[in-house]
N, C-alpha and C positions, 0 to 999 in steps of 0.2 A: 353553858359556861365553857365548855369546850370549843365549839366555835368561837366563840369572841377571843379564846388562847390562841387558836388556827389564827385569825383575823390579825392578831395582834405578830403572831409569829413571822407574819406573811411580811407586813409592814417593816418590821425590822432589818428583814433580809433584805428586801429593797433599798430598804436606806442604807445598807452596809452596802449592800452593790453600789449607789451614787459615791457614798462616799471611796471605794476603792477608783470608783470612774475620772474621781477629780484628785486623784493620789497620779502623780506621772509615773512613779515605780512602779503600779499594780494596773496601770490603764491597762495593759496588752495582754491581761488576762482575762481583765471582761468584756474590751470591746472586739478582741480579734476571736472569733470563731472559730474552731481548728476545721468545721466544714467547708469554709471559707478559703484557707490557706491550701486545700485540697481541690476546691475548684482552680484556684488558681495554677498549682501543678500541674492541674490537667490538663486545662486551657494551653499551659507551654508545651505538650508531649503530643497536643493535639496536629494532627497531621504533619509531625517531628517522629520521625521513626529513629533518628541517629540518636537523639535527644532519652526515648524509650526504651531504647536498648543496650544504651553506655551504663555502666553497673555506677551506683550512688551509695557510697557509704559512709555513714556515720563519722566523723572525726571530736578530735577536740582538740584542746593546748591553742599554739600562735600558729603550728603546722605540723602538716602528716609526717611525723620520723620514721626514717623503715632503715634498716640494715640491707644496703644491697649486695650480693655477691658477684663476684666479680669471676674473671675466668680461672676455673679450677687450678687445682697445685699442677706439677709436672710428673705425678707417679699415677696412674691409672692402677684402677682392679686387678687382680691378677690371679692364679688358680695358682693354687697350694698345695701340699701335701697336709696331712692331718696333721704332724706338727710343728708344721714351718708358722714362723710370726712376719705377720702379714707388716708390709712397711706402709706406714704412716705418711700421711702428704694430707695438708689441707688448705682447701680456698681459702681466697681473702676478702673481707667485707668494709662495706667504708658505711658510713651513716650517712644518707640522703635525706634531704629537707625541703618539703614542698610547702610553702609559704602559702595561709589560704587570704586570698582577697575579697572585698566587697566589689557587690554588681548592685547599683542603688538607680532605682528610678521614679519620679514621683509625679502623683497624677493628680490634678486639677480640676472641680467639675464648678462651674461659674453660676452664682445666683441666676442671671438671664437665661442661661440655662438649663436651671433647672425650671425655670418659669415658663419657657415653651417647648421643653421637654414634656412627651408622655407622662413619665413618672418619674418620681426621683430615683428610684430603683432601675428604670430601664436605663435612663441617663449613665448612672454608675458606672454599669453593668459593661455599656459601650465603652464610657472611657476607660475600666480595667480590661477591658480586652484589645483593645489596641496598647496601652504600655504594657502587657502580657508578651504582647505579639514583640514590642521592642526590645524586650527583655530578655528576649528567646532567643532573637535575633545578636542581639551582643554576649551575650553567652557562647553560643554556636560558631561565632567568630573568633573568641580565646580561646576556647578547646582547640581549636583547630589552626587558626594562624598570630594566638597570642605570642609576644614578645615583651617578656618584661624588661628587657634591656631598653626597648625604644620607650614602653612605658611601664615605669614602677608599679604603678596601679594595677596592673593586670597581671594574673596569671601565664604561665611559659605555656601554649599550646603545643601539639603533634608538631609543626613544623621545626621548633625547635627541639623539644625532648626525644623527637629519632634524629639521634646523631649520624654524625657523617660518613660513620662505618655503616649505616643499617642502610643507606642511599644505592641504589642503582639506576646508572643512568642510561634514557637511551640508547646517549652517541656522544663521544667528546667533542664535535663541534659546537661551535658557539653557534646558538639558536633553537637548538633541540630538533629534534628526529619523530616522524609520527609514532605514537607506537604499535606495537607488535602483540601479538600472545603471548611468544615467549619473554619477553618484559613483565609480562605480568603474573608468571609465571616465576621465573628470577627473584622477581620483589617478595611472592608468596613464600617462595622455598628459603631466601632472605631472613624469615622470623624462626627466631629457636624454636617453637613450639608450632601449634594451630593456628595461625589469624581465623578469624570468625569475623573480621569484616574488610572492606573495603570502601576506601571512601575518596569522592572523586567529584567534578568539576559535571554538569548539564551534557560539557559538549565530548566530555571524556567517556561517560556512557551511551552517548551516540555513537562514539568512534569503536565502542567496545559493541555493542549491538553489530555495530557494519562486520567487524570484524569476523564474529560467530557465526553469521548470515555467510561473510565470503569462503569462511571455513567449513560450511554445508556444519556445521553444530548446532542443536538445538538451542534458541534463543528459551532458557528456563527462568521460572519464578519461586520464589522460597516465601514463605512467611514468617517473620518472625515478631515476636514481642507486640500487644497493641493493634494485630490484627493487619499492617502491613505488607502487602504481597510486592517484593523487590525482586529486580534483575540479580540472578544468580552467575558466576564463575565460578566451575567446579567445589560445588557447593558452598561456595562463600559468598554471601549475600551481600550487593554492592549498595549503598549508603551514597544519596545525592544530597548536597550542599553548596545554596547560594555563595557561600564564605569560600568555597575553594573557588579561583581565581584562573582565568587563563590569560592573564596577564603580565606572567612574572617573565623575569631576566633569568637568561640559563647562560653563563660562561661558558661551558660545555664541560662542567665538573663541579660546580656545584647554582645554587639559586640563590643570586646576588641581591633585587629586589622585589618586591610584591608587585611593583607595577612596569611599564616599562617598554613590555615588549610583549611577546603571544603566548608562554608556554604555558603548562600547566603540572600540578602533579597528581598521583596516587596513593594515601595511604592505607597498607594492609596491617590491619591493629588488633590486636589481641587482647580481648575483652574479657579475660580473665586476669590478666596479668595489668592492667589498666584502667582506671576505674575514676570516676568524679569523687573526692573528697568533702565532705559536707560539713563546715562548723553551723553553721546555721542554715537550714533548709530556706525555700523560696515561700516568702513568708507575706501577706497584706496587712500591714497595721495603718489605721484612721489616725493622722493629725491632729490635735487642736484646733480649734477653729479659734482664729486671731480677728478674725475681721467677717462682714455680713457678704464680701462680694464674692465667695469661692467657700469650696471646700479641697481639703487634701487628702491624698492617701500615698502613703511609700512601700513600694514594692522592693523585697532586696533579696539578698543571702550572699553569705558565705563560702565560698569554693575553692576548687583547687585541681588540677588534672594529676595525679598522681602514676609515676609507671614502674611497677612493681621492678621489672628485668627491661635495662635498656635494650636487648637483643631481643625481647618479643616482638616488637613492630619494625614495620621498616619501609619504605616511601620512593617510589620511585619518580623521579625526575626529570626536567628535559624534555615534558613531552609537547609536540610542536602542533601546529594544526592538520 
């Protein structure tokens, strides 16, 4: 008797899963996997060291609110006698608002293909990992050279939220200047605090390699996060990315366009103080299936580059070939 209760137990739970399956509000609990959503993370971080080692935290609301302070009152510390009253001065704070956006992309795997596909699983498998691979890719691009002025949709990356005071450049002529050590050195001492990273252009860490080589300094490697071992500058571990650009317009004061001309730049960012904001983490949920010729799947999330102290990073510019 009791198996036939199991038997019947079993059946019921079933039919409660189909029917939450064909409920549109409760789909995305029984068909998305959370191991699933985890391979796909991985899949993005996979051979992305910049990506594994930018801090990801949790958000909620429409956007990340922080109270930023601003540059302290005009009374510093002072040393006192035991009972002198100490005069009072205090910074000013403003509310800052980082607006989180969607990154939405959707994959398609075609009846013919899955008919002379291997299996239906390995078919998947290939096309979530190439919109993975796209996903990552446009990501990696707003952290770094989003502008939600040219587009609403996206997030403000590093080029714009290190403002024009954190900028060192070069050389004021117009076309930019190779760079040097002490440029990047300038840019590092630049951040109020520690940078812990450095992030820079293919041909920018070649020129920084030559440069260590003609200064007889040891070309070093750090490991950090994920088990990648990066080109080091005194201790700060340098971060390569497709998305920085040796492209841009340099006036000789500031970077007018992304395309244009040869320059490039370097940001030194401070990854305690700067962090990815998350309303919704990077998530695979299955479509509907409307029709016999395909199937769907939507890859997305939620984001936001958030920086804690506009004076912790800072970017240097103008750099030529």
């Amino acid at each position: 008797m009791l198996f036939k209760d199991q038997n019947a137990s079993a059946r019921i739970r079933r039919s409660l899963d189909v029917q939450r399956a064909l409920n549109e509000s409760n789909s995305g609990a029984v068909l998305v996997q959370p191991v699933v959503d985890t391979v796909i993370a991985n899949l993005v971080e996979y051979n992305n060291p910049l990506r594994a080692n930018l801090q990801r935290r949790p958000g909620s609301g429409q956007a990340w609110l922080l109270n930023r302070r601003s540059a302290p009152g005009t009374t510093p510390a002072a040393w006192v006698a035991d009972t002198d009253t100490s005069v009072e001065d205090n910074g000013s704070y403003a509310r800052t608002s980082f607006t989180y956006r969607t990154l939405l992309a959707t994959g398609r795997v075609t009846r013919k293909l899955q008919a002379t596909g291997r299996t239906y699983t390995d078919v998947l498998a290939e096309e979530m990992e190439f919109r993975v691979e796209d996903v990552g890719d446009t990501e990696d691009k707003a952290l770094l050279v989003g502008n939600n002025t040219a587009d609403g949709n996206q997030p403000d990356g590093l080029c714009v939220l290190i403002t024009a005071g954190q900028c060192v450049a070069t050389t004021t002529a117009s076309g930019g200047q190779a760079v040097t050590l002490d440029n990047v050195d300038e840019t590092i001492d630049k951040c109020r605090f520690n940078p812990d990273m450095l992030i820079m252009s293919k041909r920018s860490k070649r020129n920084m390699e030559s440069l260590l080589r003609a200064n007889q300094m040891t070309v070093n490697q750090i490991e950090v996060n994920g088990g990648f071992l990066l080109l080091s500058y005194n201790g700060v571990p340098v971060y390569v990315s497709s998305n920085m650009l040796d492209t841009k317009t340099f006036n000789g004061s500031r970077t007018t366009l992304e395309t244009g001309s040869d320059t490039s730049e370097i940001y030194a960012v401070d990854s305690e103080r700067t962090w990815v904001g998350e309303l919704t983490p990077l998530t695979m949920a299955p479509l509907a299936r409307t029709t016999s010729q395909y199937d769907e799947f939507d890859i997305y999330e939620d984001i936001v580059l958030v920086v804690r102290d506009a004076a912790a990073n800072a970017k240097l510019i103008g750099i030529a070939p």
